[in-house]
Each structure stands twice: as C-alpha cells, then as structure tokens.
N, CA and C atoms as an extended XYZ file, in Angstrom:
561
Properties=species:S:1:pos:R:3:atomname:S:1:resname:S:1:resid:I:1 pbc="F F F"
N       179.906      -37.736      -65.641 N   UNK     1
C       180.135      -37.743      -67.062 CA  UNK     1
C       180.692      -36.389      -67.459 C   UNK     1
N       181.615      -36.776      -68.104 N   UNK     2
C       182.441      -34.866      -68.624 CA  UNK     2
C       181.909      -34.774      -70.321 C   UNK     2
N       181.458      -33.156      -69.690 N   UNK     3
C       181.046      -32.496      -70.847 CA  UNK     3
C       182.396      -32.035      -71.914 C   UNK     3
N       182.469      -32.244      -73.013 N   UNK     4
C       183.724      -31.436      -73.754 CA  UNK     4
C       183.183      -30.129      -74.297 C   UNK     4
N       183.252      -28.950      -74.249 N   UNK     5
C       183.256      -28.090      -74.662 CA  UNK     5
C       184.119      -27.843      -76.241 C   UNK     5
N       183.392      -27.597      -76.990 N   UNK     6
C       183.869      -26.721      -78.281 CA  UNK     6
C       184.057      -25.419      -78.045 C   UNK     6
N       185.664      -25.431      -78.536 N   UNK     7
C       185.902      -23.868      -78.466 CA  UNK     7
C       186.680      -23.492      -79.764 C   UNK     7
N       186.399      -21.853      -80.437 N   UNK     8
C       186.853      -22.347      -81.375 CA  UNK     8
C       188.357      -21.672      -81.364 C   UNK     8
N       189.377      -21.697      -82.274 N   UNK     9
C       190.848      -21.483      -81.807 CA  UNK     9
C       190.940      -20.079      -82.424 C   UNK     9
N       192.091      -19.489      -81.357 N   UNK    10
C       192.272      -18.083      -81.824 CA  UNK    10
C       192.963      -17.923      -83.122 C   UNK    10
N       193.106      -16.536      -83.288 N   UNK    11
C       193.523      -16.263      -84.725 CA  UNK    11
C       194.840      -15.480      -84.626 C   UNK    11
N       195.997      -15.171      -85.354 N   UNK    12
C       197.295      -14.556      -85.132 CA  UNK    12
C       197.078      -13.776      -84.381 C   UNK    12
N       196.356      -12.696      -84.339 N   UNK    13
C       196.782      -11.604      -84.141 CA  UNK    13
C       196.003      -11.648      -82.443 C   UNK    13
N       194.758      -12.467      -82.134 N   UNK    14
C       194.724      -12.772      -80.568 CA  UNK    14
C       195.842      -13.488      -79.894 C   UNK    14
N       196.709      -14.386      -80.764 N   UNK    15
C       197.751      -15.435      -80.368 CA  UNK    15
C       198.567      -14.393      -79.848 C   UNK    15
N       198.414      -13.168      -80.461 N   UNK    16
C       200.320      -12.324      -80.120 CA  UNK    16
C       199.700      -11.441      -78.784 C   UNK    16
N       198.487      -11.057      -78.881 N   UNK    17
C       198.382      -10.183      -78.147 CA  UNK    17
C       198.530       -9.471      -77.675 C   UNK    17
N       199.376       -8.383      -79.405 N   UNK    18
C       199.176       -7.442      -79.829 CA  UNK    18
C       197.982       -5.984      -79.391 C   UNK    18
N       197.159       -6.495      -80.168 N   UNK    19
C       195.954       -5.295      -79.868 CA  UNK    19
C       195.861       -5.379      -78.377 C   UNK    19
N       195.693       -5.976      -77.823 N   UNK    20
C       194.984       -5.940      -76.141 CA  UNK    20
C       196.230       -4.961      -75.972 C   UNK    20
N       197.353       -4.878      -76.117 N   UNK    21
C       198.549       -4.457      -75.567 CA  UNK    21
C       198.057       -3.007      -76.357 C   UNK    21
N       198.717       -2.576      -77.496 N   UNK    22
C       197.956       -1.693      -77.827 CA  UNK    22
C       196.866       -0.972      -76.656 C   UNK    22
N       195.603       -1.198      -77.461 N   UNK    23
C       194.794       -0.550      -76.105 CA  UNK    23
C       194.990       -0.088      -75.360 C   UNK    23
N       195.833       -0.899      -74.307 N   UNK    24
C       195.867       -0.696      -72.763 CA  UNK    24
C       196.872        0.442      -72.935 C   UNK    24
N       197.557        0.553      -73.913 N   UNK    25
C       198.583        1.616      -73.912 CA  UNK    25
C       198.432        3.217      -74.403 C   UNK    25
N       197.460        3.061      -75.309 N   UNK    26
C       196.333        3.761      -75.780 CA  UNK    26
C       195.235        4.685      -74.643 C   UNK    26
N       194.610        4.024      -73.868 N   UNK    27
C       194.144        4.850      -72.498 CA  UNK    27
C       194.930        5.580      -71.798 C   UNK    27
N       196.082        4.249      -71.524 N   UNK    28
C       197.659        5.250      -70.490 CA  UNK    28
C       197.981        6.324      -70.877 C   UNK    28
N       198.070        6.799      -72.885 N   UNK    29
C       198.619        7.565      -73.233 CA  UNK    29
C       197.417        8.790      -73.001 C   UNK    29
N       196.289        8.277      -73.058 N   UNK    30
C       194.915        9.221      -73.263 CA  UNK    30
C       195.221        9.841      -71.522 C   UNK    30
N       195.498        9.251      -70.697 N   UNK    31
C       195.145        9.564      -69.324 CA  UNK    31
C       196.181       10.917      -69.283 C   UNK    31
N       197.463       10.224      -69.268 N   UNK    32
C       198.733       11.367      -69.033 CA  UNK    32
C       198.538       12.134      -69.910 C   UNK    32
N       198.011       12.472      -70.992 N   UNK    33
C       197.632       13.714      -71.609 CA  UNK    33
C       196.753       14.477      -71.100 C   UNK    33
N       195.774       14.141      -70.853 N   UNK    34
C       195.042       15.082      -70.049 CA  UNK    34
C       195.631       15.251      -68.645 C   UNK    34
N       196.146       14.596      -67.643 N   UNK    35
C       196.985       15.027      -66.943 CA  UNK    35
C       197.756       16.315      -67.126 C   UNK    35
N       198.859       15.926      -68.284 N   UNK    36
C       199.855       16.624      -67.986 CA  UNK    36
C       199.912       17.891      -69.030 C   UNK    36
N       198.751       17.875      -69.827 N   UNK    37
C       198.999       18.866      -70.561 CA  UNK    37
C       197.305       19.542      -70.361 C   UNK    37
N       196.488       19.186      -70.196 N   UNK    38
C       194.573       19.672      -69.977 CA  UNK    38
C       194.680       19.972      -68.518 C   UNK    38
N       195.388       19.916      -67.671 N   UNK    39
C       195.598       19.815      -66.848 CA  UNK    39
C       194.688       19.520      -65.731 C   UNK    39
N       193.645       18.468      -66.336 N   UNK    40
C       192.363       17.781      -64.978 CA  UNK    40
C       193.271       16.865      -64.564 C   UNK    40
N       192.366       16.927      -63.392 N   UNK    41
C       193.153       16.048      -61.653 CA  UNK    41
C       192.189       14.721      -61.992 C   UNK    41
N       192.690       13.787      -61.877 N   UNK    42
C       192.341       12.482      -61.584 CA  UNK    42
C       192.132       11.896      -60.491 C   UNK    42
N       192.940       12.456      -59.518 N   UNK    43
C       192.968       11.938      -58.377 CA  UNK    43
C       192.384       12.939      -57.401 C   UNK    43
N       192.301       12.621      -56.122 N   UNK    44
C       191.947       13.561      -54.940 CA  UNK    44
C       193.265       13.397      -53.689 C   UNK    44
N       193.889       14.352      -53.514 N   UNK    45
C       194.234       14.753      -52.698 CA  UNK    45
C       193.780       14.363      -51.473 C   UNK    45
N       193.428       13.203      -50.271 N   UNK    46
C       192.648       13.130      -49.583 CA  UNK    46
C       192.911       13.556      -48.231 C   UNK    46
N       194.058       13.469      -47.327 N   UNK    47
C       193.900       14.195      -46.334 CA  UNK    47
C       193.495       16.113      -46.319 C   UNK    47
N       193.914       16.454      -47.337 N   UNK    48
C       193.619       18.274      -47.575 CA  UNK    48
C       192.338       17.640      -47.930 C   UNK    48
N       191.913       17.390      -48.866 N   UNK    49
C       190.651       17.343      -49.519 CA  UNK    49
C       189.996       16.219      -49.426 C   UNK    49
N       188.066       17.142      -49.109 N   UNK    50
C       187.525       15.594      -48.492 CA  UNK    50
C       186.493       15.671      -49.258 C   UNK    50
N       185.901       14.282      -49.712 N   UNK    51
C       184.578       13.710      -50.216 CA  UNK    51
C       183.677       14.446      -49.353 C   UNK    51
N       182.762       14.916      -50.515 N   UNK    52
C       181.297       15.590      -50.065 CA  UNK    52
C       180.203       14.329      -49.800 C   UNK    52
N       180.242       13.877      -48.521 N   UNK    53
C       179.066       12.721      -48.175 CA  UNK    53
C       177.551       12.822      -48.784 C   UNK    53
N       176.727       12.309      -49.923 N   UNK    54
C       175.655       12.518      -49.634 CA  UNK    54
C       174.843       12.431      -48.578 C   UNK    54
N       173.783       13.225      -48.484 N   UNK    55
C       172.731       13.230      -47.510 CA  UNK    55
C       171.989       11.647      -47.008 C   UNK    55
N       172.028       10.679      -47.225 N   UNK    56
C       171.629        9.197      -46.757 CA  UNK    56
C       173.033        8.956      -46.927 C   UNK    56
N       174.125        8.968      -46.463 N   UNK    57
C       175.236        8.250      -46.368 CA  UNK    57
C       175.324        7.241      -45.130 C   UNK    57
N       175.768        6.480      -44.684 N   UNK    58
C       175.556        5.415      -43.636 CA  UNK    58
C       176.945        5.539      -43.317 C   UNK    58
N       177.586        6.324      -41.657 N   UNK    59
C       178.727        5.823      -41.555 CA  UNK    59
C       178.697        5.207      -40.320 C   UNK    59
N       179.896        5.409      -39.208 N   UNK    60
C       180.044        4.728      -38.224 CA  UNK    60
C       178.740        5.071      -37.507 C   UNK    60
N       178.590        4.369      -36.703 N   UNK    61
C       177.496        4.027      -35.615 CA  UNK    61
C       178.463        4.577      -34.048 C   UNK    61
N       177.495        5.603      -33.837 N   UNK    62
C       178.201        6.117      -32.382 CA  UNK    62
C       177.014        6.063      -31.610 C   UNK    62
N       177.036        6.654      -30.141 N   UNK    63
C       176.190        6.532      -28.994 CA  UNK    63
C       176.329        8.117      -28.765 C   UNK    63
N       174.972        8.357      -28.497 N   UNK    64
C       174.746       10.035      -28.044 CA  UNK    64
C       173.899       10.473      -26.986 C   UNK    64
N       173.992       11.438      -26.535 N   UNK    65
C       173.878       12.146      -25.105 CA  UNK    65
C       172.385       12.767      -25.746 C   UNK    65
N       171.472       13.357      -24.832 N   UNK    66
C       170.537       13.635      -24.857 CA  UNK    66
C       170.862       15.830      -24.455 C   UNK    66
N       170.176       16.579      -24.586 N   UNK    67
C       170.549       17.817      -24.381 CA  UNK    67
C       171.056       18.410      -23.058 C   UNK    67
N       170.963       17.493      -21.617 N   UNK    68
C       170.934       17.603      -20.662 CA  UNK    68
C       172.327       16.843      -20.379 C   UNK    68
N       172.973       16.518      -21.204 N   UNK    69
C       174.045       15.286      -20.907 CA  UNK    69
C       173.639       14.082      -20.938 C   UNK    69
N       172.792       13.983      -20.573 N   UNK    70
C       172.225       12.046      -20.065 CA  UNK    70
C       172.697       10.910      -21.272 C   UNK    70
N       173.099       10.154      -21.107 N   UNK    71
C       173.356        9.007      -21.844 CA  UNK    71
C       171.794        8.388      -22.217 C   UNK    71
N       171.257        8.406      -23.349 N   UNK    72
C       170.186        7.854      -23.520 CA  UNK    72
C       169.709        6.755      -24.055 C   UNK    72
N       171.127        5.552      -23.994 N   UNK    73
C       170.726        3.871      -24.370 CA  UNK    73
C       170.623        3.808      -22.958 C   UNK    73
N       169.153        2.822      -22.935 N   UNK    74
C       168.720        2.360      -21.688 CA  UNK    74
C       169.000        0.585      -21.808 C   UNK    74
N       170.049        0.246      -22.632 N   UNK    75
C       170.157       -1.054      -22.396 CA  UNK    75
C       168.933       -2.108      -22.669 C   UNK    75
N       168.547       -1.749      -23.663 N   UNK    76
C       167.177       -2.732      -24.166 CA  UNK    76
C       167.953       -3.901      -24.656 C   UNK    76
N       169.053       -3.767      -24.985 N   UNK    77
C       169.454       -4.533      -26.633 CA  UNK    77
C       169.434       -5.209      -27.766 C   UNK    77
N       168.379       -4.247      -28.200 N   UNK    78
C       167.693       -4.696      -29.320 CA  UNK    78
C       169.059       -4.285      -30.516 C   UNK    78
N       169.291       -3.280      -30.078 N   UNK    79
C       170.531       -2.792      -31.355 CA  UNK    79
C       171.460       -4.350      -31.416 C   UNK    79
N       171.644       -4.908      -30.191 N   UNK    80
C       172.699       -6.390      -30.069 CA  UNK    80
C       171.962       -6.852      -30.880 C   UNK    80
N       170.542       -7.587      -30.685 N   UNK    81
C       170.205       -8.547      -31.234 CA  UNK    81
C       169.932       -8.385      -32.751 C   UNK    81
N       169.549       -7.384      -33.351 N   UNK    82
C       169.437       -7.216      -34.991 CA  UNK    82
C       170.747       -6.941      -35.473 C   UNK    82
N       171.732       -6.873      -34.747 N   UNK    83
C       173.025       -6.455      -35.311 CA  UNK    83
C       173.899       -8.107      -36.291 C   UNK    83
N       173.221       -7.456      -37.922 N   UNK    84
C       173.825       -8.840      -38.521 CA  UNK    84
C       174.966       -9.389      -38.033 C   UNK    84
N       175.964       -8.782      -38.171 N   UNK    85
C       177.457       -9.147      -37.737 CA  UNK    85
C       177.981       -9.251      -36.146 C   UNK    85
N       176.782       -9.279      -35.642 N   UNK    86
C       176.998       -9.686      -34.128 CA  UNK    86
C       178.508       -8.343      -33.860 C   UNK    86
N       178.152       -7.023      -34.010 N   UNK    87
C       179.162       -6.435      -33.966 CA  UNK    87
C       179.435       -5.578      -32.329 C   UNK    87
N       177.936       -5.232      -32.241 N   UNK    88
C       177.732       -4.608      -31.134 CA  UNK    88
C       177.420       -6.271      -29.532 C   UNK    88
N       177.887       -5.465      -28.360 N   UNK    89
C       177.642       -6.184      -27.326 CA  UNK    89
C       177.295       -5.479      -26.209 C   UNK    89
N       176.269       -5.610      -25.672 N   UNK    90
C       175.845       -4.757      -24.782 CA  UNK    90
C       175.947       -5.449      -23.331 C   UNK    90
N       176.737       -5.115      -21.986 N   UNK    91
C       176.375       -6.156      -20.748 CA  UNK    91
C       175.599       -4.895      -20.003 C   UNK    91
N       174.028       -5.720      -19.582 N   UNK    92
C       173.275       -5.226      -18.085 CA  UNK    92
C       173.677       -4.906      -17.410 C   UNK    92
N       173.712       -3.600      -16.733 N   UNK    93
C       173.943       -3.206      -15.264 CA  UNK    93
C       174.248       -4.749      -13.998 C   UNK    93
N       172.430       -5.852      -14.826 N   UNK    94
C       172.533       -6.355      -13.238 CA  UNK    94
C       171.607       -6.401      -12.526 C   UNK    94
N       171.403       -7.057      -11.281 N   UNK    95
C       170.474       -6.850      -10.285 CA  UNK    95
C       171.385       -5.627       -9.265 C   UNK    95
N       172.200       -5.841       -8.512 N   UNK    96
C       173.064       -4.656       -8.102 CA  UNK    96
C       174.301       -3.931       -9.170 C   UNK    96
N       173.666       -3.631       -9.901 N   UNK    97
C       174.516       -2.587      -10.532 CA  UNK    97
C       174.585       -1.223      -10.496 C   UNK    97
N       174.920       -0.328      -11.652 N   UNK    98
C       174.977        0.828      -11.120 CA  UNK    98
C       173.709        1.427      -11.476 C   UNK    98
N       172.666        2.362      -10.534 N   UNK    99
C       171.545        2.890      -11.442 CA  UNK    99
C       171.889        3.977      -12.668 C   UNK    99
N       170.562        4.098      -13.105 N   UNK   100
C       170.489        4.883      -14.060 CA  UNK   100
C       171.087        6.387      -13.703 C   UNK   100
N       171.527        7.449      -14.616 N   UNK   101
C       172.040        8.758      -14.258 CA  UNK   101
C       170.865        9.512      -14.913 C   UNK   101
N       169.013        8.951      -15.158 N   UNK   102
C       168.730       10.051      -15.047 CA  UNK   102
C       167.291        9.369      -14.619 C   UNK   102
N       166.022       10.217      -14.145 N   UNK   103
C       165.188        9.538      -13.157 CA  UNK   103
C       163.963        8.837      -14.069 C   UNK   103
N       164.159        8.951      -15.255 N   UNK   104
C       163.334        8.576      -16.220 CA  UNK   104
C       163.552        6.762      -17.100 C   UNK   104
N       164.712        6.489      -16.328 N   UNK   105
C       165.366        5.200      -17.494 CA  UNK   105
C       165.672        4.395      -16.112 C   UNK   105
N       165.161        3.041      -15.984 N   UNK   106
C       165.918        1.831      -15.555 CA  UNK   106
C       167.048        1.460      -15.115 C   UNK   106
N       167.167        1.402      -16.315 N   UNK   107
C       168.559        0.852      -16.298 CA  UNK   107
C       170.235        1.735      -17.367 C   UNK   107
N       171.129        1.581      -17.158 N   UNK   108
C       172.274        1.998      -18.031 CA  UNK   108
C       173.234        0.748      -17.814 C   UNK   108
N       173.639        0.814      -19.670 N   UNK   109
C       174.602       -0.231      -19.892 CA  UNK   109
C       175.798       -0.596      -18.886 C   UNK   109
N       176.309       -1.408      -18.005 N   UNK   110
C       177.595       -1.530      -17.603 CA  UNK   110
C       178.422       -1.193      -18.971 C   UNK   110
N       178.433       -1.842      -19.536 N   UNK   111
C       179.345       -2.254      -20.724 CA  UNK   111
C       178.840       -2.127      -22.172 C   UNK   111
N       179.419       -1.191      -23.158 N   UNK   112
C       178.552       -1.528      -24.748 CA  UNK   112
C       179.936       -0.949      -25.026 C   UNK   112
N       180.139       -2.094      -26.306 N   UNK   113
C       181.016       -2.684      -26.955 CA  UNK   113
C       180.763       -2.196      -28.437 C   UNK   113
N       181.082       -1.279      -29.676 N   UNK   114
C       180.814       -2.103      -31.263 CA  UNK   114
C       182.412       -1.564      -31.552 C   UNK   114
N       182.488       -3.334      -32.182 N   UNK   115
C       183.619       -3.872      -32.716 CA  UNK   115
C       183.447       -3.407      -34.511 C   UNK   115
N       184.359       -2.016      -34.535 N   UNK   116
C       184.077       -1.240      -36.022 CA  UNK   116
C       184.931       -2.326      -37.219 C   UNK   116
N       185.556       -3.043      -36.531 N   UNK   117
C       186.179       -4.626      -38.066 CA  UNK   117
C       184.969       -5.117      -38.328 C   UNK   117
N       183.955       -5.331      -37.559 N   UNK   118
C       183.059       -6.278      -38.004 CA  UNK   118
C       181.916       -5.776      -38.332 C   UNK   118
N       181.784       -3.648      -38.011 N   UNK   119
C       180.472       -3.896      -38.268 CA  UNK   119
C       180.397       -2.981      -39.877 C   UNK   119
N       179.108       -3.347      -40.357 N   UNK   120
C       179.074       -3.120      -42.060 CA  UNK   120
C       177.902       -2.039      -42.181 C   UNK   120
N       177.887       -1.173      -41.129 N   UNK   121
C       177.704        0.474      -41.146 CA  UNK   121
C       175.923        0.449      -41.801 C   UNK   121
N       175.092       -1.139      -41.669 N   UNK   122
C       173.737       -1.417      -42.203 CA  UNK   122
C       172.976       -0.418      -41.788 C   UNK   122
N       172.836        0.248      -40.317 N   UNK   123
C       172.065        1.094      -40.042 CA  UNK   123
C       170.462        0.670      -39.200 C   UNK   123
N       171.091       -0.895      -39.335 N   UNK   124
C       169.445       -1.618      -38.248 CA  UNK   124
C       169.924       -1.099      -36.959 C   UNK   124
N       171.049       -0.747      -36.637 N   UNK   125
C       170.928       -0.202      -34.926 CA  UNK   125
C       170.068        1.192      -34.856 C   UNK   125
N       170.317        1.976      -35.301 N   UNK   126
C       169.710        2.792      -35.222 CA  UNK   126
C       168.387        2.925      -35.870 C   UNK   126
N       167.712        1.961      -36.651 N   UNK   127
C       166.818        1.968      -36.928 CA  UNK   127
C       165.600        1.628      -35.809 C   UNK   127
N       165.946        0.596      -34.959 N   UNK   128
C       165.312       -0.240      -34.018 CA  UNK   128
C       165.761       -0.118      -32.582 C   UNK   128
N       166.805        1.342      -32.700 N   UNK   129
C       166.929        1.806      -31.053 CA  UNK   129
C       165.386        2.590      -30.676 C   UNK   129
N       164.677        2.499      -29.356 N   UNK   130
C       163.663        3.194      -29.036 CA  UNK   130
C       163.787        3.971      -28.713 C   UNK   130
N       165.083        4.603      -28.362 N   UNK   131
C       165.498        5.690      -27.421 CA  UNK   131
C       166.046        6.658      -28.256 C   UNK   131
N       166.470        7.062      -29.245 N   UNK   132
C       167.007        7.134      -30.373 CA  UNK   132
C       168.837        7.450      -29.637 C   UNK   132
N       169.441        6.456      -29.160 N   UNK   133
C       170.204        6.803      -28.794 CA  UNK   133
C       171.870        6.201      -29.474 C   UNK   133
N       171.145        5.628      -30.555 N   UNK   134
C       172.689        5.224      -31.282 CA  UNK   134
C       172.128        6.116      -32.822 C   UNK   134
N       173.398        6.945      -33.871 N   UNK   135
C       173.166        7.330      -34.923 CA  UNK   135
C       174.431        7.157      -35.793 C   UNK   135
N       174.005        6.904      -36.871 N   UNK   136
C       175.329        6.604      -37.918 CA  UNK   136
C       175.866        7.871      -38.053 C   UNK   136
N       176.511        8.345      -37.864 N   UNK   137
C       177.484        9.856      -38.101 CA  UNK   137
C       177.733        9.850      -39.715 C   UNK   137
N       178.162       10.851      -40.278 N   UNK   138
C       179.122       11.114      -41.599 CA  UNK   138
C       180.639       10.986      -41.395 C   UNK   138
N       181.339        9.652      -41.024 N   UNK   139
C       182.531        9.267      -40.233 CA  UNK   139
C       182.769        7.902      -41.285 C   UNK   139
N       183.844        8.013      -42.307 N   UNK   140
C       184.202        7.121      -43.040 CA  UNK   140
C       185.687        7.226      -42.800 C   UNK   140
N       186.414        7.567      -41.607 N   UNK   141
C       187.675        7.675      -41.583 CA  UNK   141
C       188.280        7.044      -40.329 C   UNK   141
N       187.672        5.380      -40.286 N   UNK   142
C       188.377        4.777      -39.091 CA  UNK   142
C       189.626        4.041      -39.005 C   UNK   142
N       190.683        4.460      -38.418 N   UNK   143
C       191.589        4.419      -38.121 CA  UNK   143
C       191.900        3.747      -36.701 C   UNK   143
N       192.711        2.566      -37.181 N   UNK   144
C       193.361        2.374      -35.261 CA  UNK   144
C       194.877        1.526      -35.750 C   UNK   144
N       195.556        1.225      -34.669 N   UNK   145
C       197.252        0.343      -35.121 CA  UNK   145
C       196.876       -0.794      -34.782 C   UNK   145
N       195.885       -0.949      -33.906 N   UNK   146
C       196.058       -2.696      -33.493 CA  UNK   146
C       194.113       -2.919      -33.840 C   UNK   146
N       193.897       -4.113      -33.559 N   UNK   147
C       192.137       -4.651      -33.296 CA  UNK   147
C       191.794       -3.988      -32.035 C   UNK   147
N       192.367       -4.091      -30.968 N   UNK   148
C       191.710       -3.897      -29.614 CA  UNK   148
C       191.503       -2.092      -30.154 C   UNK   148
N       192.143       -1.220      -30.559 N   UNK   149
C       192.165       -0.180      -30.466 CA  UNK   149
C       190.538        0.325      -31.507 C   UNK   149
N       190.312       -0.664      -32.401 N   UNK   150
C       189.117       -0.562      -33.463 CA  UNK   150
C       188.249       -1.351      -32.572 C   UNK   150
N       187.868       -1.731      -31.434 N   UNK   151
C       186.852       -2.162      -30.350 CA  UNK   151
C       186.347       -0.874      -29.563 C   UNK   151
N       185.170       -0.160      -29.763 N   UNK   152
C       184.761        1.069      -29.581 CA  UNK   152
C       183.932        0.939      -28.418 C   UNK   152
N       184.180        1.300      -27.120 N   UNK   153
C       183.951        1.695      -25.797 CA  UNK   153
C       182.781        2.448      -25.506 C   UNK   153
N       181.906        2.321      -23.957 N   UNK   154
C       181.067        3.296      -24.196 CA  UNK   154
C       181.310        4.654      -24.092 C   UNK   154
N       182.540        5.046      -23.360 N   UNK   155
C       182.803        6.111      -23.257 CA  UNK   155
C       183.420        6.878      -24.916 C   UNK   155
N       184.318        5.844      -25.203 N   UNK   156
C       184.762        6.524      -27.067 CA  UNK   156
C       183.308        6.488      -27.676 C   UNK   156
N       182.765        5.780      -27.876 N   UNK   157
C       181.073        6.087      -28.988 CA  UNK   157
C       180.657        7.740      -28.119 C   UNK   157
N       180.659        7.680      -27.042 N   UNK   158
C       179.867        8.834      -26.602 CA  UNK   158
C       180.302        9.845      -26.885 C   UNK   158
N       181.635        9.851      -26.835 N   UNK   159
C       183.018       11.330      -27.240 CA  UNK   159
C       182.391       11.433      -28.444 C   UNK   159
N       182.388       10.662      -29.482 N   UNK   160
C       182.272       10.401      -30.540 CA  UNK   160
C       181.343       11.016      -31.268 C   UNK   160
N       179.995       10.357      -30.786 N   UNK   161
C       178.668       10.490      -31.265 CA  UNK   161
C       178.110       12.170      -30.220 C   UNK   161
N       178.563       12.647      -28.884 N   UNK   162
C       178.269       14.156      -29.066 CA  UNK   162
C       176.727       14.316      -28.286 C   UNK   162
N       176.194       15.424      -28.682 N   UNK   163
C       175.143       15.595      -27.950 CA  UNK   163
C       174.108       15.744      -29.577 C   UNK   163
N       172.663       15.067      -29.459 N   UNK   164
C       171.847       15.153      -30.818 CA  UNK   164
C       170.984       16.207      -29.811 C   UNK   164
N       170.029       16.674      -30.327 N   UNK   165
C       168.892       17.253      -30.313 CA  UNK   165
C       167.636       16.259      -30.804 C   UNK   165
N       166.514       16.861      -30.715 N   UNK   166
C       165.676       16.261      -31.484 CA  UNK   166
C       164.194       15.794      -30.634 C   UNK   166
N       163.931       14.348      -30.772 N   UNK   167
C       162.884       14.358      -29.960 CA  UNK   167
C       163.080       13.841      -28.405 C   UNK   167
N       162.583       14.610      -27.520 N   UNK   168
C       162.575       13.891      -26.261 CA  UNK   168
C       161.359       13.800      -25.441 C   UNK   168
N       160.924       12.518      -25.835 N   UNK   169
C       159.872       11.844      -25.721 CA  UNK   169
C       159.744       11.789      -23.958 C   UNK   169
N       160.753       11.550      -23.363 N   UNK   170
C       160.570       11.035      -22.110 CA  UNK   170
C       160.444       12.370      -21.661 C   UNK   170
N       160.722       13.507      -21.452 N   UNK   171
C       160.874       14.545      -21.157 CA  UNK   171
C       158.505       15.144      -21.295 C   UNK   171
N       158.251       14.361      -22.119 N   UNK   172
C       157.003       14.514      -22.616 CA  UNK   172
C       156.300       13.764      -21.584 C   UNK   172
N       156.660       12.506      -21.819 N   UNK   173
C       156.045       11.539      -20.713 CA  UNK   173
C       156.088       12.196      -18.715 C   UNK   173
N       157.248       12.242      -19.031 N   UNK   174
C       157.098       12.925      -16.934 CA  UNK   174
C       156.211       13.785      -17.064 C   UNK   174
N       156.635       14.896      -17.898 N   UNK   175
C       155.159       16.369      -17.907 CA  UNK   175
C       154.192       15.609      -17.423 C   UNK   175
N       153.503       14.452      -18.302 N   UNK   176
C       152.034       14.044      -18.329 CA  UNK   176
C       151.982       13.189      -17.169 C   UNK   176
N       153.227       12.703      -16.497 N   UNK   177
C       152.861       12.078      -15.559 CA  UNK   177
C       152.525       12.789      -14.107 C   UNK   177
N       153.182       14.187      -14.084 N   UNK   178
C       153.254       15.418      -13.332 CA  UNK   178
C       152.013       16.061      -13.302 C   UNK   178
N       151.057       16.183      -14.297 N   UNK   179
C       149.846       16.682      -15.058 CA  UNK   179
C       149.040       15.568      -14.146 C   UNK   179
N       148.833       14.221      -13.898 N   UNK   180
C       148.240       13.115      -13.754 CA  UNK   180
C       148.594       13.356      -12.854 C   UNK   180
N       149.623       13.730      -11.773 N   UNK   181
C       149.870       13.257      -10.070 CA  UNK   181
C       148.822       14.387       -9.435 C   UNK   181
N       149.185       15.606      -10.518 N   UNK   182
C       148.297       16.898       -9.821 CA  UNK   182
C       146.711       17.135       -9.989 C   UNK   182
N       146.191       16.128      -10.775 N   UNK   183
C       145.085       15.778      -11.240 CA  UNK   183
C       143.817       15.594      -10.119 C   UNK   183
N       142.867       16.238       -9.954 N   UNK   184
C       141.831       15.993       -8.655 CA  UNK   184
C       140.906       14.256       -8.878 C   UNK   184
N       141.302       13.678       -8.257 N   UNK   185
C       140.621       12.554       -8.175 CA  UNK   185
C       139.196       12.779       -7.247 C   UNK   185
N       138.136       12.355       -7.813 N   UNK   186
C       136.871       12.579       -6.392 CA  UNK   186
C       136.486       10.749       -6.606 C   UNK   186
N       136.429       10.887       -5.049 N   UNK   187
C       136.118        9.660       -5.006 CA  UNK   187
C       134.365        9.653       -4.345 C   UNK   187
C-alpha cells in the first residue's frame, strides 16, 4: 500500500534559488579574503609540512626485532585470527621447517603477509600479540603503484617496524630457568 506524503510547495524565491546561490558565494568571498589579504593559510603544504600525530594515533601495523636483533613473532597467530579484515596471513614453519633464530621461541613464521588495502589500522593485532612483536607505528603515508607492491612482507614489516625496546619477558624466564637448573635438589 503507498503512502502519499504531503509536502508543502516552495515559494519564489526557493523556486529561483537565488539565496542558496548567494550564500555559497558569500563564504567563497569570506574565504579568499582572508586568504589573500589576512593572510591565514587554509591549507597545509603536505610533503614540506607534516601533521603532528596525536599520542593514541593508530597507524600502520609493522613487525619488530627485539634488542638483540631476534625477530620476536613466534607464529602463534592469534594477530591472523582477530584480524577483522582477514588482512594479515601468517604460514607455519611446519614440521621440517626452518627453526627458530633464537633458543627461547619454537617456532618462526615461514611466511607473514599484511595486505595494507585491507587492513583498517584497528590495533587488535597488537593488542593480542603475546610476544609484543607487532606495533602500530605513527606511519599514515602508504604509498605503492600496483596492489602486490601494498602486500607487506616479512622482511618489509621488519625494515619497517625497527628494533622496540621494552619488555623482555623471555630474557626473564631463561634467568629463572638457569636459577632452577643450578638449584640443589636433595633427595
């Protein structure tokens, strides 16, 4: 069943549409005055001049080295699986793959993949890495010519993302396990 709507009819001066015109011409004139004679910038200059990121800004998602060099995603992939946009892909070493490069971790990724078209910079990877080994950088300037080239590698995230500092938990854990081997047992 169709509803008819009552509407009620315009009046001359909405018919010409006049004033709207006006207006809009009215700001234009307000803008280029202060432009060209107050002389404030409207715009930003953006390759010379860059946006000051606030402090919680969320940008790209890179992969980072631990202080020793070590690559410190151990391939859990939990970052894959909470990743809304299915952006990131992580492949297992494997049963014969390559081991780990440091004596504390399992396993290391063969393969981690994030596809920067698809991903929307949410910040659950790094929220729910254990290792703390993925971090959103202050990086709002991604650039590539083709798709394959915006498909981010483990080796590009790592260039990328750098060496963090911070906590190294595992580095804590061997101590205590070193502490425990040297430990007098009496039986």
């Amino acid at each position: 069943m169709a509803i008819i709507v009552n509407r009620k009819s315009l009046t001359f001066w909405e018919r010409l549409y006049l004033p709207a015109v006006i207006g809009g011409l009215k700001v234009t004139l307000r803008h280029a005055y202060r432009t060209l004679f107050q002389g404030k910038k409207v715009t930003m200059e953006y390759p010379e001049q860059k946006w000051t990121l606030p402090a919680d800004y969320r940008g790209a998602p890179y992969l980072v080295k631990d202080q020793a060099g070590n690559t410190k995603c151990v391939s859990c992939q939990l970052c894959e699986f909470v990743c809304p946009p299915k952006a990131i892909k992580i492949i297992p070493p494997g049963v014969n793959g390559r081991s780990a490069d440091r004596t504390n971790a399992e396993k290391m990724p063969a393969e981690f993949e994030i596809n920067m078209l698809r991903c929307i910079f949410c910040g659950f990877c790094q929220e729910v890495c254990p290792e703390e080994a993925i971090f959103l950088q202050k990086d709002y300037s991604l650039t590539g010519l083709s798709r394959d080239e915006m498909i981010y590698n483990k080796e590009k995230l790592l260039s990328l993302g750098g060496t963090v500092g911070g906590i190294q938990k595992w580095k804590h854990k061997l101590e205590e396990a070193k502490e425990q081997e040297s430990f007098p047992v009496k039986i």
